[in-house]
N, C-alpha and C positions, 0 to 999 in steps of 0.2 A: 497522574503524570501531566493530564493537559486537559486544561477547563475553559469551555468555550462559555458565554453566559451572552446572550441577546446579539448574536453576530449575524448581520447581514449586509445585505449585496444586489444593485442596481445597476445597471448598466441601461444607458440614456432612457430611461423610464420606464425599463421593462427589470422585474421584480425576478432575480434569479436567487438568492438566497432569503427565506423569510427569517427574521427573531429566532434565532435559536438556540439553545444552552443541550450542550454536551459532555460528559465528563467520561476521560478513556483512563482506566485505569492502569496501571505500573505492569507492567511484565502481561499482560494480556494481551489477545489479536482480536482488534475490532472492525468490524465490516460495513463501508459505506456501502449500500446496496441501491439499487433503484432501475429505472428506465432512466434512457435519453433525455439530458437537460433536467433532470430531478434537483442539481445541484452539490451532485456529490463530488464531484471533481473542483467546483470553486471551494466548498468547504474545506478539502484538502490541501488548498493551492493558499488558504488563508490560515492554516493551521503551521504550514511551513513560514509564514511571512512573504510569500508571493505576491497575495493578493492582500489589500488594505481593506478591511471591513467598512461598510458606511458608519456602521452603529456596532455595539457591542466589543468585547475586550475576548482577548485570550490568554491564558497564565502557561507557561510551560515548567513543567517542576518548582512552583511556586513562585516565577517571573512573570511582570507582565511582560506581553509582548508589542516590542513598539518599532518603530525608525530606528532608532535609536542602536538597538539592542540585537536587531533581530536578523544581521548577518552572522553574529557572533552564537546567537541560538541556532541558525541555520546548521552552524557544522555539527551539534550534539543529533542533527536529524539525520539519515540515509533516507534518497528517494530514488525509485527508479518508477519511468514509464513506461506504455504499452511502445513494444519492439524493443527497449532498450535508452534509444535517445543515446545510440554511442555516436562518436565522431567519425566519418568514413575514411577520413586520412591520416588517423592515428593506429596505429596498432590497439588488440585486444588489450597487450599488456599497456601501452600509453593511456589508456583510454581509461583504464582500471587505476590507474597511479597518480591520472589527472591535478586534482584535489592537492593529494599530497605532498606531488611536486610542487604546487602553486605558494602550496604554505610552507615551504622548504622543509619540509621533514626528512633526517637522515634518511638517503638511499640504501644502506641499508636495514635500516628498521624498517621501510617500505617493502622491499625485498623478503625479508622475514615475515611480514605481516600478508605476502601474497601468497604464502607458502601454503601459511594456516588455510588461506580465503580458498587456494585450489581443492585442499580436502574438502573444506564444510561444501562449498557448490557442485563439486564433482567434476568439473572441468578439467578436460584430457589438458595438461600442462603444454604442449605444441601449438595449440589453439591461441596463447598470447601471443606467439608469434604472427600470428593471421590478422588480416584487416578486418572489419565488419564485414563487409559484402562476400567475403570467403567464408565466413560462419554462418550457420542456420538458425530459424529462428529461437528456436532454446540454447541455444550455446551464446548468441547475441545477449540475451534475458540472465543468462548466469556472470555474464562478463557485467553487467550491469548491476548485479547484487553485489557483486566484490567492488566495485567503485563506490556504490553504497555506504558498504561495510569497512571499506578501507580501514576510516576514522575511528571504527569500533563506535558507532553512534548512540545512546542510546532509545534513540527512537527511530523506526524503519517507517516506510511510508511509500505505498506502493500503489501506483494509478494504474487499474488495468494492466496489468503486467502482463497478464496473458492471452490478450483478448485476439492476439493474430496469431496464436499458435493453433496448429491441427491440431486435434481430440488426445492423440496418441501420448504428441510430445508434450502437449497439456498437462494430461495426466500423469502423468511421469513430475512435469516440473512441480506439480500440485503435491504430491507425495515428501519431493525432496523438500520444498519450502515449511511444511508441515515439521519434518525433521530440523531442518533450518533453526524455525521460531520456536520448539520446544530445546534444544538445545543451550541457543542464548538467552532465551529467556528476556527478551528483551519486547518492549511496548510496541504493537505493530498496528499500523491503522490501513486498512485493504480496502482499495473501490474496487469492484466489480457489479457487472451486471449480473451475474450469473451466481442463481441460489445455491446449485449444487455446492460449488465452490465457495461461498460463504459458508453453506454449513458444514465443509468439511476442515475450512481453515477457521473459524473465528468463534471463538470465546463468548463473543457477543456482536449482534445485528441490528442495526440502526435501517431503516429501511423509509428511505424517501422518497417523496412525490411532491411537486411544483413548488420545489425549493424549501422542503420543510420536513420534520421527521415524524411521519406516521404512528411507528412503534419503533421500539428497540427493548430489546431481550435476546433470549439463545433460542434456539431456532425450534424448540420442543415450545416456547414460550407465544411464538406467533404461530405455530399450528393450533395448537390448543385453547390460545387463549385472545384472538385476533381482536385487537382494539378498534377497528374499521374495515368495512367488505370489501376496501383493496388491498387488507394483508392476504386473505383469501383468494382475492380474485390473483393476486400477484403470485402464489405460490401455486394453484392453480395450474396457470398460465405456464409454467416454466417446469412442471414433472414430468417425467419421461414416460411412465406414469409413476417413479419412483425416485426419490432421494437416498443419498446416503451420507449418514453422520458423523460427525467425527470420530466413532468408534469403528467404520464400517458396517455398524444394522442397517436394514434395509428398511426406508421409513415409508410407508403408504399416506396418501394426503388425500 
């Protein structure tokens, strides 16, 4: 679905994305992992056409990606950020229709299409009536998946989505988004720091360090089979002293 091949990334002389070729496959969830400043969030921010690569190309379902092209690729994406990124003086439900009002899509097709979006997120339907700063933080993070998903994208694309939520409602949102992305079926690419959550959501794990990807496989595949002593030291670093997988076993490291 999207091929990255020698993309990288400088800012005034200091080396934030190295060379690098990626390929995410069609209906899969794949997981930017890393520490702070690893690069995972520019690679994603270049993957949407946010950010311009110094070097290297991206193809999105067989297109390249250029100036050109890549507002009109933008809309086939859905992104949301950590806390949401809603507007504070819009309503939940303006906030969620943003988009679609922009591009004049009948109201009500919009209307029908939030209908769907209440079920699949789970979001108490009262809650669009609410501002942001009236909603908590998972119910902010669901209003932000149906803005997403308005467009029926099909490619989701989600920066730390959950990185300010408590453990509780974490967990909870981790579950539902699980059901979420098997449901639609649709290409999802995940930054987080956080391995648990990599390995409970994604299909396959990309796991960076100083702007470059270490290894990438499914997360049996860097236990097992660690291509450098900071897949180890990184997995390490991060068990409780336990993981669990996307089946729910309880994985010892």
């Amino acid at each position: 679905m999207i091929e990255l091949r020698g993309v990288s990334k400088n800012y005034a002389g200091h080396c934030v994305l190295q060379p690098t070729d990626l390929t995410i496959e069609r209906g899969q969830t794949t997981v930017l992992i890393g520490q702070s400043g690893s690069g995972k969030s520019t690679l994603l921010r270049i993957i949407m056409g946010l950010i311009t690569p110094d070097e290297g190309t991206v193809t999105f379902d067989g297109t390249l990606l250029c100036r050109d092209n890549c507002q009109l690729l933008r809309r086939k994406m859905g992104y949301v950020i950590q806390d949401g990124g809603l507007f504070p003086h819009l309503s939940a439900m303006d906030n969620a229709l943003l988009l679609g009002r922009y591009l004049k899509i009948n109201e009500g097709t919009l209307e029908a299409r939030v209908e769907e979006l209440i079920q699949l997120t789970k979001l108490p339907s009262k809650c669009l009536e609410q501002f942001p700063g009236q909603l908590s933080g998972g119910q902010r993070q669901r209003v932000s998946l149906m803005r997403a998903l308005v467009l029926d994208p099909e490619v989701l694309l989600l920066d730390e989505p959950m990185g300010a939520l408590d453990p509780m409602i974490r967990c909870e949102l981790q579950s539902d988004l699980k059901a979420i992305f098997k449901s639609l079926k649709k290409t999802v690419v995940l930054v987080t720091h956080d391995l648990g959550e990599a390995c409970f959501l994604g299909d396959s794990i990309a796991l960076m360090r100083d702007g470059h990807i270490v290894q990438e496989g499914s997360f049996d595949n860097l236990v097992g089979h660690p291509e450098d002593p900071f897949v180890t030291n990184f997995i390490n670093a991060q068990r409780p002293p336990q993981l669990l997988n996307g089946s729910g076993t309880t994985l010892y490291v």
